[in-house]
Structure formats: structure tokens, C-alpha cells
C-alpha positions as CSV (number, residue, x, y, z in Angstrom):
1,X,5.9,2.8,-6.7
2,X,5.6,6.8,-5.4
3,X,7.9,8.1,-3.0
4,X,6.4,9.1,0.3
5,X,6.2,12.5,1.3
6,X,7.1,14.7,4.6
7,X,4.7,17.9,5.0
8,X,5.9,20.0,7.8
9,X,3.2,22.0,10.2
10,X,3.8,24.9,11.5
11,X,2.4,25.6,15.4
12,X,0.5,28.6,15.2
13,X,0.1,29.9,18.9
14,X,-3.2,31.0,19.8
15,X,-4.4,33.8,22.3
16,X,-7.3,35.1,23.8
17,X,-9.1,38.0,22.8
18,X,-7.1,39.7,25.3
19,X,-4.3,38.9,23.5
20,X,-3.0,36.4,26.2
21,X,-1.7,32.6,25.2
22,X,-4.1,29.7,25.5
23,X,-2.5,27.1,23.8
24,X,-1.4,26.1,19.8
25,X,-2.9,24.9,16.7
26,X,-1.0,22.9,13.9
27,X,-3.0,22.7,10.6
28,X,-2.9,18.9,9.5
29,X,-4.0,18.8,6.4
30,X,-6.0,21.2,3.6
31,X,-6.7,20.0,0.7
32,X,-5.8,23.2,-1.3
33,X,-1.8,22.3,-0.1
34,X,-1.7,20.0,-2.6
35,X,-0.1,17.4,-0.5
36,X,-2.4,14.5,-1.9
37,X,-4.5,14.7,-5.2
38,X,-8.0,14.6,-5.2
39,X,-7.9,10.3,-5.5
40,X,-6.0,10.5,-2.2
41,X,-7.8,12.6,0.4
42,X,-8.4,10.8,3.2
43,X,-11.5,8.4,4.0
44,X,-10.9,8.0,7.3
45,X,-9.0,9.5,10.1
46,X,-8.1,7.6,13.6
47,X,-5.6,8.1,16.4
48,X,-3.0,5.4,17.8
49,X,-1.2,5.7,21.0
50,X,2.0,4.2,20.8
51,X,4.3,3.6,24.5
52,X,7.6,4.8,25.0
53,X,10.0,2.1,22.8
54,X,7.1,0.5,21.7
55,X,7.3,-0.4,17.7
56,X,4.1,-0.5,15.8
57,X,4.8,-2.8,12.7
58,X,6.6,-3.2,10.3
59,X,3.6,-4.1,8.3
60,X,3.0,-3.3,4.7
61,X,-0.6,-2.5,2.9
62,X,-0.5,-3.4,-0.5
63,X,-4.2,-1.0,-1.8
64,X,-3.9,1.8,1.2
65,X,-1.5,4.8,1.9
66,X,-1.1,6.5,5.0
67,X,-0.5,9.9,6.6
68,X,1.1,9.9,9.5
69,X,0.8,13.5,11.8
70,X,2.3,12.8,15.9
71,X,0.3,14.8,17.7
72,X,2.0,14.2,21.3
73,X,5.2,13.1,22.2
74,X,7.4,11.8,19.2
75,X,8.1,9.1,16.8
76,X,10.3,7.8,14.1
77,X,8.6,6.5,11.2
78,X,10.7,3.5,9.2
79,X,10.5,3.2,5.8
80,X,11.7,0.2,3.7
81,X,13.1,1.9,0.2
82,X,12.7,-0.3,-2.7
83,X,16.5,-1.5,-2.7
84,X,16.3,-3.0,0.7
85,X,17.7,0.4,2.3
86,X,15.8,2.5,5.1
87,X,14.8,5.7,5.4
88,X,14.0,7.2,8.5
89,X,11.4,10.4,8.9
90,X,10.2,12.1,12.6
91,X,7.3,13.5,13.6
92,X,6.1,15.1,16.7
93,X,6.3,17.7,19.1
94,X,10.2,17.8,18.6
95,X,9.7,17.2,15.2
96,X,7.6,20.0,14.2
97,X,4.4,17.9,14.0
98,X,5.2,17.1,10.2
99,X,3.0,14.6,8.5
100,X,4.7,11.6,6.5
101,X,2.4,10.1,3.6
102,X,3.4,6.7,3.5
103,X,2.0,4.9,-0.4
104,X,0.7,1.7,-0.6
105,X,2.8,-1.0,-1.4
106,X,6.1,0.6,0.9
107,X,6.4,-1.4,4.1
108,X,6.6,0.6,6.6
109,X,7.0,0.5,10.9
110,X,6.2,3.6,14.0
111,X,8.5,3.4,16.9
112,X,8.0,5.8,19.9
113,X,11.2,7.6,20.4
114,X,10.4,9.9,23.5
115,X,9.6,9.2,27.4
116,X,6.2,9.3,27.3
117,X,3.1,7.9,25.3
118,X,3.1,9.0,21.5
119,X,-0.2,9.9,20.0
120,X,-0.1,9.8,16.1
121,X,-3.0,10.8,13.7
122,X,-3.1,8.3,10.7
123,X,-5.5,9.6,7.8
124,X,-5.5,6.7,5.4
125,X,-7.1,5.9,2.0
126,X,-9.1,3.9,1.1
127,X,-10.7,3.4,4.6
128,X,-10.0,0.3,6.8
129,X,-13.3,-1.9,6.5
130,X,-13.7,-6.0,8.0
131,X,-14.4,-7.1,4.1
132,X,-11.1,-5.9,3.0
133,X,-8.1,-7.2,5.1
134,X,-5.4,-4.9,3.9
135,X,-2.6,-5.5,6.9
136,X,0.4,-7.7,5.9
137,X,3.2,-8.3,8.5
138,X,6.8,-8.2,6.9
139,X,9.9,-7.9,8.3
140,X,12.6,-5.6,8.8
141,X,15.4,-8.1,9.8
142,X,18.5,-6.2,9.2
143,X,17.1,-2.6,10.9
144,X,17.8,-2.4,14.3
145,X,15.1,-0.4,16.1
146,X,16.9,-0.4,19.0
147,X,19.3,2.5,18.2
């Protein structure tokens, strides 16, 4: 099985022709990085908003990876390593917006760590579609998402 990846994004402040600030950018994802080969770029980009404590998962997906960019607020994505351990990435506005690429066949969960909704970018591949059901719950019985 690959070993996820963390890509961290810098926040490039933007101004105004003045010169005055008017807010940020953070650059996802390029394909000339080299953060995912060719067979991985995305096919299909959506947001999920996650509430404050709320878990999303843990579910695994046995034929499609994930990249995972928090956008607003912040989260702690879960990993479940291959020997039963965990391993524990952030993402978000704490967090340095990075982006965690989550393979296929790693279970994996989202829990909102911060006071306020949590809005995370997943670009996955291949592409969610009705025909081909790609979501399987597991669980994560001796991680306590609690603390």
C-alpha cells in the first residue's frame, strides 16, 4: 500500500493595485508540484462542512484516494497505519492549509478540532459515481477521538 502524503500551502496575501490588503490566496494543488502523478490528478473536486467535534468517518475506500485541503476552521485527519497504529495529520487555518493525500485502501476518519464549522476540500480519484459504491464503514475501536 502507498504512504499518504502532507503538502503544505503557503498563504500568499493579496493586495490591491494600490498596494493595500484584500484578502489571501493558498495554491491547492498544481500539477507541475509533483504531489500526484499523472494516474492521480484529481477527477473530481467537492467541499464538506464538518461541525465543531463532529467526526466524519472512519470509512475506508478500497479503488479511490483522497486529498484533503481545510479551507476554514481546522481539522485532524486520522489515519489507520497498516499495523493497527494511528497517525494523526492537521489541516487548516491553524494548520497552514496543508493538503493530506489519503490512498486507497488506508481507512481513514475527519474530526473538526476548532469552535466553528470546518470546511475541507476533498479532490479524489477516480470520481464518486452511483454505479460504483466505493464507501466502506470500518472502525477505529481503540482511537479515542475524544482527546
Amino acid at each position: 500500500m502507498s504512504e499518504y502524503k502532507t503538502k503544505e500551502n503557503p498563504k500568499i496575501i493579496t493586495t490591491t493595485n494600490s498596494g493595500k490588503e484584500n484578502g489571501f490566496l493558498v495554491p491547492i494543488l498544481n500539477v507541475h508540484e509533483g504531489f500526484v502523478d499523472e494516474a492521480q490528478w484529481p477527477q473530481q473536486v467537492y467541499l464538506t462542512v464538518s461541525t465543531p467535534g463532529d467526526v466524519k468517518g472512519p470509512h475506508l475506500h478500497k479503488k479511490r484516494w483522497g486529498l484533503f485541503t481545510c479551507i476554514k476552521g481546522n481539522v485532524k485527519i486520522v489515519i489507520r497505519n497498516e499495523d493497527g497504529s494511528y497517525t494523526e495529520k492537521f489541516s487548516g487555518e491553524n494548520h497552514g492549509f496543508s493538503t493530506v493525500q489519503v490512498p486507497a485502501g488506508i481507512p481513514s476518519a475527519l474530526v473538526n478540532i476548532g469552535d466553528t464549522d470546518a470546511y475541507i476540500l476533498n479532490m479524489p480519484s477516480p470520481s464518486w459515481h452511483p454505479d460504483d459504491q466505493d464507501d466502506w464503514d470500518v472502525e477505529f475501536e481503540d482511537y479515542d477521538f475524544k482527546a
